[in-house]
LODREN-401745 format. One record per residue (C-alpha): residue number from 0; chain; y, z, x. Coordinates in Angstrom, 1 decimal, decimal comma. Example, Ala and Ser with C-alpha at 12.3 -4.5 7.8 and 13.67 -1.06 7.14 Angstrom:
2
{resi->0 | chain->A | v->-4,5 | w->7,8 | u->12,3} .
{resi->1 | chain->A | v->-1,1 | w->7,1 | u->13,7} .
This chain:
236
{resi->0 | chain->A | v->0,0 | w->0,0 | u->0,0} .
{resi->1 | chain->A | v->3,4 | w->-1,5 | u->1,6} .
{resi->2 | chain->A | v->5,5 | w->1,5 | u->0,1} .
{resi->3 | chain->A | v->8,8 | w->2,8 | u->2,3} .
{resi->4 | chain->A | v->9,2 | w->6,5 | u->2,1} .
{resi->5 | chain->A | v->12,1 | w->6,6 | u->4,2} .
{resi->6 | chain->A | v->14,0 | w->3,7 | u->2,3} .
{resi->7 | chain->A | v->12,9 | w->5,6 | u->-1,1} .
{resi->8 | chain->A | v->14,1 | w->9,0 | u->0,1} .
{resi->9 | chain->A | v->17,3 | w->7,5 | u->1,1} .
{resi->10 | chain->A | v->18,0 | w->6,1 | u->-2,0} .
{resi->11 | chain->A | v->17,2 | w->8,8 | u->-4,0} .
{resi->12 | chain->A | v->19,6 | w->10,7 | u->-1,8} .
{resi->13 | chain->A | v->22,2 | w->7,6 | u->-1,9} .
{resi->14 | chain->A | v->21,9 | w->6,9 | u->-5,7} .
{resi->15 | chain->A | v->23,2 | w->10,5 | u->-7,0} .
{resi->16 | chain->A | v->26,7 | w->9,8 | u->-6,2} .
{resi->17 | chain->A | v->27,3 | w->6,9 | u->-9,0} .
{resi->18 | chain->A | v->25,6 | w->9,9 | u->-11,7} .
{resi->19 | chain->A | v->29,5 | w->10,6 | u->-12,5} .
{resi->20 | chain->A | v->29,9 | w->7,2 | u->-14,2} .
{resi->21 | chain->A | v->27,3 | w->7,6 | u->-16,1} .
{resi->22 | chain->A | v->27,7 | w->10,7 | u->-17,5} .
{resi->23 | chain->A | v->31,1 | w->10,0 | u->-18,2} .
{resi->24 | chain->A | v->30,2 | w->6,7 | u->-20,2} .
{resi->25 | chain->A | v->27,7 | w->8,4 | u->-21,9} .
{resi->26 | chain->A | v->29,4 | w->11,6 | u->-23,1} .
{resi->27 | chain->A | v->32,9 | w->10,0 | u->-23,9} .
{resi->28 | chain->A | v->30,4 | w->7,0 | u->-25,8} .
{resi->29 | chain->A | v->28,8 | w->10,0 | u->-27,6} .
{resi->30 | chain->A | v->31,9 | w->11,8 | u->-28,9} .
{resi->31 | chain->A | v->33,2 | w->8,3 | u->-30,2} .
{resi->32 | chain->A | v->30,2 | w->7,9 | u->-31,9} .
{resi->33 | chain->A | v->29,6 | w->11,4 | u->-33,5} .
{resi->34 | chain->A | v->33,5 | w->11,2 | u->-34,7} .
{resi->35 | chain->A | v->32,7 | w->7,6 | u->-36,2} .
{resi->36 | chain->A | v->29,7 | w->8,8 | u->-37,4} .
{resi->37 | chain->A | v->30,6 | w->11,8 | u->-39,2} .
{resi->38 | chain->A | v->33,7 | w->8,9 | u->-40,4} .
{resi->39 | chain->A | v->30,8 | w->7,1 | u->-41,9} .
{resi->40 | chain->A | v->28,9 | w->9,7 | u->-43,5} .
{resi->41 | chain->A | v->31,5 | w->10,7 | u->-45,5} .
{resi->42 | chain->A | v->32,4 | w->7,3 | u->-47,0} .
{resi->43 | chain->A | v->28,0 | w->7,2 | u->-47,6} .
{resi->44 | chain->A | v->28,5 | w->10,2 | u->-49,6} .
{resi->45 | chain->A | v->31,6 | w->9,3 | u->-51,7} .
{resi->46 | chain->A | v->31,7 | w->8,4 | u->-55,1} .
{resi->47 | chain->A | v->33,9 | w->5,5 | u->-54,6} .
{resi->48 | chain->A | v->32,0 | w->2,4 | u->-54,4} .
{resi->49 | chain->A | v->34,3 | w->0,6 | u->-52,2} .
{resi->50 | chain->A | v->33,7 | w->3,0 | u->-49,4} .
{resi->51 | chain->A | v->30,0 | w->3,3 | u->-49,9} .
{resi->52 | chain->A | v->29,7 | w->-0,6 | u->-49,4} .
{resi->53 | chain->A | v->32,2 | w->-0,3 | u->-46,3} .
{resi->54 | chain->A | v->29,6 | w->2,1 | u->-44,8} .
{resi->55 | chain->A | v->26,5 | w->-0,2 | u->-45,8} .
{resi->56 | chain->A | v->28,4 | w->-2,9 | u->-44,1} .
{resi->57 | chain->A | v->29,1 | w->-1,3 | u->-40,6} .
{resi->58 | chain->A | v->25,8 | w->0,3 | u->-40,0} .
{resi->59 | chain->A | v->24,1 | w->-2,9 | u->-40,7} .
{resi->60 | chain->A | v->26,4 | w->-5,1 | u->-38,6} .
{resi->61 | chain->A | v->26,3 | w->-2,3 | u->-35,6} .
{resi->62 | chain->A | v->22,6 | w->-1,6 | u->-36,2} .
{resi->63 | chain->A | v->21,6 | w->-5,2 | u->-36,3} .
{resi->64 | chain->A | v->23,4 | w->-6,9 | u->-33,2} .
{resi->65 | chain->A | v->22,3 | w->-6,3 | u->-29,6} .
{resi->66 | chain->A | v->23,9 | w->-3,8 | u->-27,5} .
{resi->67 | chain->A | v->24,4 | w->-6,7 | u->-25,0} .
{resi->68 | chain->A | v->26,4 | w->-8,6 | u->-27,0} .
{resi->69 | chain->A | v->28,4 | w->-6,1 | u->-28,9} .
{resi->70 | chain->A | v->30,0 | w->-5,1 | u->-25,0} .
{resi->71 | chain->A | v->29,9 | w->-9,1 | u->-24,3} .
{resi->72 | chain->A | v->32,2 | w->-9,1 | u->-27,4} .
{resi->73 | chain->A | v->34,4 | w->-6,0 | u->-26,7} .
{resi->74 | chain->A | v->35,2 | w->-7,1 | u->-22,9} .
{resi->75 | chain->A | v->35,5 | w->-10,9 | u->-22,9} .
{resi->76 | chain->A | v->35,9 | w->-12,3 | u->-26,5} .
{resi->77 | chain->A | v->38,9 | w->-9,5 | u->-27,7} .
{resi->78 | chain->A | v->40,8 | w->-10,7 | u->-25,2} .
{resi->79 | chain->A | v->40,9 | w->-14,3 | u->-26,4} .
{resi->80 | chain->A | v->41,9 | w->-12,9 | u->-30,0} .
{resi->81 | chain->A | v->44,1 | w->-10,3 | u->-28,8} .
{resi->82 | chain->A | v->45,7 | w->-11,6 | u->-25,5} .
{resi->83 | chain->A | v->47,2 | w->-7,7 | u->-25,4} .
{resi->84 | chain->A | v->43,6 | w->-6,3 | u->-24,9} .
{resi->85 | chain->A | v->43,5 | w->-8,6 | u->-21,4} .
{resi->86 | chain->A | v->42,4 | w->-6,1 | u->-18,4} .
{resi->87 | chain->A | v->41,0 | w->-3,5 | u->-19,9} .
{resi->88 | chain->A | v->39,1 | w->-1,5 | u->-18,1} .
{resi->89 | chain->A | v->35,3 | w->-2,2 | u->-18,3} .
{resi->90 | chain->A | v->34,7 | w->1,5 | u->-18,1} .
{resi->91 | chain->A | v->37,1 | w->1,8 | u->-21,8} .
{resi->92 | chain->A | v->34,7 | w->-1,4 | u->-23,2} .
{resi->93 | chain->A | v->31,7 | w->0,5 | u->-22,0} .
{resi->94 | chain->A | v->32,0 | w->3,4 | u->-24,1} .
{resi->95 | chain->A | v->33,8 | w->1,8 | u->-26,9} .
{resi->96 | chain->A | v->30,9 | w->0,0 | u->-27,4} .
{resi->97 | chain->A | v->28,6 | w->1,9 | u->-26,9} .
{resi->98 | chain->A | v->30,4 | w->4,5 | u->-28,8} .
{resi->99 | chain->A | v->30,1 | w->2,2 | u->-31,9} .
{resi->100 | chain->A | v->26,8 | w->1,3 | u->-31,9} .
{resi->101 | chain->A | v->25,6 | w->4,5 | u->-31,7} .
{resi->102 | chain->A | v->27,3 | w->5,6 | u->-34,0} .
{resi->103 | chain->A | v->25,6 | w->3,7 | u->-36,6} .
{resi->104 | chain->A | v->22,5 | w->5,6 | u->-36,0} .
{resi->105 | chain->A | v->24,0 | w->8,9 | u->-36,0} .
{resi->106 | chain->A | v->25,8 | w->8,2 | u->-39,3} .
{resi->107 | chain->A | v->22,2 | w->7,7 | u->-40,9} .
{resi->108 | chain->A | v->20,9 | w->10,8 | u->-39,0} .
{resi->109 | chain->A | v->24,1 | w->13,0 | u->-40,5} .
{resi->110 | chain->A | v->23,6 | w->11,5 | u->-44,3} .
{resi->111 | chain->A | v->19,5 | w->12,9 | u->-43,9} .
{resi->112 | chain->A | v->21,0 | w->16,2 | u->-42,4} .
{resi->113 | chain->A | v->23,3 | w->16,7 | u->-45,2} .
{resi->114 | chain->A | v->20,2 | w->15,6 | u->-48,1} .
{resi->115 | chain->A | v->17,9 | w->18,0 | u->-46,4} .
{resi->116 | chain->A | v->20,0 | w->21,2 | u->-47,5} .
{resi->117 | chain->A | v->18,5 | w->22,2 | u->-50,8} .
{resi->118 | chain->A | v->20,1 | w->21,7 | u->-53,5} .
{resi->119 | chain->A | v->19,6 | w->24,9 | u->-54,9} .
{resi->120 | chain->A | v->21,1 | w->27,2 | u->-52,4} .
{resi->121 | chain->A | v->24,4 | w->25,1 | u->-53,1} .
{resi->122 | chain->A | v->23,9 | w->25,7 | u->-57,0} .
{resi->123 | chain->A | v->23,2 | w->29,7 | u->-56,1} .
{resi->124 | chain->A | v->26,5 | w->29,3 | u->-54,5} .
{resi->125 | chain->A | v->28,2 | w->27,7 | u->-57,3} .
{resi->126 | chain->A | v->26,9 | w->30,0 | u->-60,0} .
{resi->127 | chain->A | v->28,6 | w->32,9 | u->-57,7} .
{resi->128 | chain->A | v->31,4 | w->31,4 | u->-58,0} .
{resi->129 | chain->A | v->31,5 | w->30,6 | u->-54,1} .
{resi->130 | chain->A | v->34,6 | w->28,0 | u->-52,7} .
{resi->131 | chain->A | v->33,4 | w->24,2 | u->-52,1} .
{resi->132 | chain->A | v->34,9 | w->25,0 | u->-48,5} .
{resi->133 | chain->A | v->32,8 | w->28,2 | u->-47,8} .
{resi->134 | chain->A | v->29,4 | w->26,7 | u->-49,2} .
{resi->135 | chain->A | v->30,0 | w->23,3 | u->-46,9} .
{resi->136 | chain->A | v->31,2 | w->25,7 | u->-44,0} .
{resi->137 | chain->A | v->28,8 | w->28,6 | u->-44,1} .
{resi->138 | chain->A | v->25,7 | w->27,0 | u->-45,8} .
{resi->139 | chain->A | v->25,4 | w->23,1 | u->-45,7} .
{resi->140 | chain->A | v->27,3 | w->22,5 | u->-42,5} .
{resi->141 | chain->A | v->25,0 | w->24,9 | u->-40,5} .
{resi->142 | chain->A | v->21,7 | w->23,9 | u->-41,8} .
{resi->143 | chain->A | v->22,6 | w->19,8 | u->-42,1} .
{resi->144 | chain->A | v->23,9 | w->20,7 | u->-38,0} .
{resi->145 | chain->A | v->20,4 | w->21,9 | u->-37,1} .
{resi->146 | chain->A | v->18,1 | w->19,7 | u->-39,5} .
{resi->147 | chain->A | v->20,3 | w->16,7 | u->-38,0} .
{resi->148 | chain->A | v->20,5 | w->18,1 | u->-34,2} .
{resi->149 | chain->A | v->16,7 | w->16,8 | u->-32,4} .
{resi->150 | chain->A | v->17,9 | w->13,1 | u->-33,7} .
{resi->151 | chain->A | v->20,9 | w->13,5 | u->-32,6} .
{resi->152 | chain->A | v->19,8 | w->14,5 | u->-29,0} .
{resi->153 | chain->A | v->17,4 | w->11,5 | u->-28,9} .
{resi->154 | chain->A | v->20,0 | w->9,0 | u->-29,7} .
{resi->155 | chain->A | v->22,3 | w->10,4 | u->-26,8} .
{resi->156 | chain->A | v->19,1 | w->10,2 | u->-24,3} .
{resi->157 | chain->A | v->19,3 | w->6,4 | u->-25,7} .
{resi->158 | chain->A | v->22,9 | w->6,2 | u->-24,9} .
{resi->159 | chain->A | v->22,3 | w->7,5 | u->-21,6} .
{resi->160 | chain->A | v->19,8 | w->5,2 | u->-20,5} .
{resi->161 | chain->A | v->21,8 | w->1,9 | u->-22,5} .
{resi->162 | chain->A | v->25,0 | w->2,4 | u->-20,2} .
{resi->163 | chain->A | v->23,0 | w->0,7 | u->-17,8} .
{resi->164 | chain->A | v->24,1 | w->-2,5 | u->-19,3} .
{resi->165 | chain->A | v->27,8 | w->-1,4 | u->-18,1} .
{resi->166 | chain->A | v->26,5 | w->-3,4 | u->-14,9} .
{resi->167 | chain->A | v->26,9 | w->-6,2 | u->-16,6} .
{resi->168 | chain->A | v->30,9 | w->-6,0 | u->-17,3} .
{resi->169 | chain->A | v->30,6 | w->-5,7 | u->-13,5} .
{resi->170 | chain->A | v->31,2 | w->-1,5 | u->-13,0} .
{resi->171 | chain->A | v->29,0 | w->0,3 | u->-10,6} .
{resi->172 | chain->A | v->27,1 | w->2,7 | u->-12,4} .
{resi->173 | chain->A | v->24,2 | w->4,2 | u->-11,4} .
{resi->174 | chain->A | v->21,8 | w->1,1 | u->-12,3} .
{resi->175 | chain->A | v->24,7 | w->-0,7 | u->-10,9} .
{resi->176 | chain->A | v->24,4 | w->0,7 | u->-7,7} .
{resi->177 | chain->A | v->20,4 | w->0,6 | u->-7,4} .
{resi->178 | chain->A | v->20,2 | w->-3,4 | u->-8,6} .
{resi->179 | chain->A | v->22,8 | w->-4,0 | u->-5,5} .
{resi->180 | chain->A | v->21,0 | w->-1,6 | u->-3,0} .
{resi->181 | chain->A | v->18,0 | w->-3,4 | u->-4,1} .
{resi->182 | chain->A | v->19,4 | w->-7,0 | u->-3,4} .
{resi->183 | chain->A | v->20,3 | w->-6,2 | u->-0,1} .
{resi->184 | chain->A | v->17,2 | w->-4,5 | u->1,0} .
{resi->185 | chain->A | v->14,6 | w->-6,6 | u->-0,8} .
{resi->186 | chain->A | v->12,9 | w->-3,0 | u->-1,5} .
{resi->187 | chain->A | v->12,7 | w->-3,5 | u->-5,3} .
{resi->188 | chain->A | v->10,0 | w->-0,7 | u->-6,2} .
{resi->189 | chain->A | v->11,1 | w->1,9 | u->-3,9} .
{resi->190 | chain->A | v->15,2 | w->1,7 | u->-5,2} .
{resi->191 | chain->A | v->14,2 | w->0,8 | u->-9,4} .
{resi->192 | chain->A | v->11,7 | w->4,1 | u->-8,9} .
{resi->193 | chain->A | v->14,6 | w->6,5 | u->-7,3} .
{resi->194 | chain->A | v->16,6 | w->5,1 | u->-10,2} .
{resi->195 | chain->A | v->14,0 | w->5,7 | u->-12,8} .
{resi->196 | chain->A | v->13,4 | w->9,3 | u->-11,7} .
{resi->197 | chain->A | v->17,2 | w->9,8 | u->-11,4} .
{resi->198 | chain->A | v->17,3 | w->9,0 | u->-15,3} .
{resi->199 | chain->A | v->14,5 | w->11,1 | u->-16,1} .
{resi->200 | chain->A | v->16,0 | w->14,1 | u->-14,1} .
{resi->201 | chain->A | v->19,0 | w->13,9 | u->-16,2} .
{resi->202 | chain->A | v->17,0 | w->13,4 | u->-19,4} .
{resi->203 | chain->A | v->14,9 | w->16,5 | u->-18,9} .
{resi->204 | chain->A | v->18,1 | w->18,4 | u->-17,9} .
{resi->205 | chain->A | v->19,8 | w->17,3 | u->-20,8} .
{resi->206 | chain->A | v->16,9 | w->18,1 | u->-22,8} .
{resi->207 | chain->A | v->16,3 | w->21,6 | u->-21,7} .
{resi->208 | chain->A | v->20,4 | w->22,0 | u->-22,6} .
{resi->209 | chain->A | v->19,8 | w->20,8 | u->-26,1} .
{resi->210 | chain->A | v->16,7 | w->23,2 | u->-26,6} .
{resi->211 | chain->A | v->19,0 | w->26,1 | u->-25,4} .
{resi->212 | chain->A | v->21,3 | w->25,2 | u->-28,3} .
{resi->213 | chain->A | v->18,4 | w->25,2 | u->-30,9} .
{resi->214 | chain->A | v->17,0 | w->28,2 | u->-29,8} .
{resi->215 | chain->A | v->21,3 | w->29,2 | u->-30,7} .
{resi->216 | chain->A | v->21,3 | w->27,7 | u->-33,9} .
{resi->217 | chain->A | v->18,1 | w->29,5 | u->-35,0} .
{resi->218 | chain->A | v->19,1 | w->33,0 | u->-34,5} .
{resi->219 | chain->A | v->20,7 | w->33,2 | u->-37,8} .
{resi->220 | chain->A | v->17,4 | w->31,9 | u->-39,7} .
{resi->221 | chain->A | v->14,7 | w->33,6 | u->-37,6} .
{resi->222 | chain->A | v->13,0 | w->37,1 | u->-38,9} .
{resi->223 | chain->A | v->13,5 | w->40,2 | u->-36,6} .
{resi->224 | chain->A | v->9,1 | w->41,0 | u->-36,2} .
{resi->225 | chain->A | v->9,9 | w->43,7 | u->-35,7} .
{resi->226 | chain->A | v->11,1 | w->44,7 | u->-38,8} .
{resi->227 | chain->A | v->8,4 | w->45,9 | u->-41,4} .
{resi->228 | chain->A | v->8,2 | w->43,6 | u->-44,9} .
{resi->229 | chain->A | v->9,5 | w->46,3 | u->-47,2} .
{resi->230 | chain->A | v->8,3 | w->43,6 | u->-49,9} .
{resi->231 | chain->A | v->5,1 | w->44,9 | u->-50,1} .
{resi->232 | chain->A | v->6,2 | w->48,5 | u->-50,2} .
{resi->233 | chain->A | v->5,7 | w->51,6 | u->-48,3} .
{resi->234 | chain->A | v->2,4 | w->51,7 | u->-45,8} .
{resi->235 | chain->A | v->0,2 | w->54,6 | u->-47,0} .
């Protein structure tokens, strides 16, 4: 087996300085998308049919193009329509774009968070004569927030690993960086490997954060054990 240790090592020592780009493109793309999103869920959940149709529209037009071609769009054709837009930066186009096709997904994934409250804790709140803003606030904004939150965490591990495409508006990412040190070298499997474990790294970091914030979420919902089930009534 023809494998370079020394070149791998290096790159996987080289590599970690373009993780910055990344994670900026991919946390700035996911706070676009989670605003849009929740932007979207609303008009879903309106009674007005006009804004209901509007949402139907943009999550099938964001949902159903490439991701390719939706950045192709942003960063080369805008400027022919909008001469002003000439120059942006391809790091703006990145997470606009990115930004807006995810949040198509997330705006789905917020609509089943909000359905899967039940209905009749909102009614028990209603008959107790409870404000609209403290039942959405205290009971269907918690519960929707954790029913909605693994989704949401799988569709920013998607984000992360789609700003790899940035390369192609021409800014050095991380996959960036690896396809060039690649070209130069001719050591293909040793760089794309360094790159791949890179991602994964940051995917199981990211994943261990988002399990922290679960385990947060729970506390209000999980049983002390230690506390006896007075339901049954005293233990002779």
């Amino acid at each position: 087996m023809n494998f370079d240790w020394q070149y791998f090592l290096k790159a996987l020592i080289q590599l970690p300085e373009y993780i910055p780009v990344t994670l900026i493109m991919a946390i700035f793309a996911m706070i676009l998308a989670i605003v849009i999103g929740v932007i979207i869920t609303v008009f879903q959940l309106s009674p007005f049919w006009i804004l209901r149709r509007f949402a139907h529209f943009y999550i099938s037009f964001f949902r159903g193009m490439p991701t390719l071609v939706q950045l192709f769009l942003i960063y080369y054709g805008l400027p022919q329509l909008f001469p002003s837009l000439r120059g942006i930066p391809a790091i703006i186009a990145a997470i606009v774009g990115l930004g807006f096709k995810e949040s198509s997904y997330l705006s789905e994934i917020f609509r089943a968070g909000f359905n899967s409250v039940d209905e009749g804790q909102i009614e028990a709140g209603k008959a107790l004569n409870i404000s609209k803003i403290t039942l959405f606030w205290h009971i269907v904004l918690p519960q929707a927030t954790l029913n909605a939150l693994p989704a949401t965490g799988n569709t920013f591990v998607s984000l992360l690993k789609e700003t790899s495409l940035a390369f192609t508006l021409g800014l050095t990412e991380l996959f960036g960086e690896g396809k060039m040190l690649a070209g130069e070298s001719f050591k293909y499997f040793e760089t794309y490997l360094a790159v791949g474990i890179l991602y994964w790294i940051l995917i199981i970091i990211y994943t261990w954060l988002q399990s922290l914030l679960e385990k947060e979420l729970l506390k209000p919902y999980r049983r002390d054990l230690n506390e006896p089930d007075r339901s049954e009534g005293p233990v002779s």
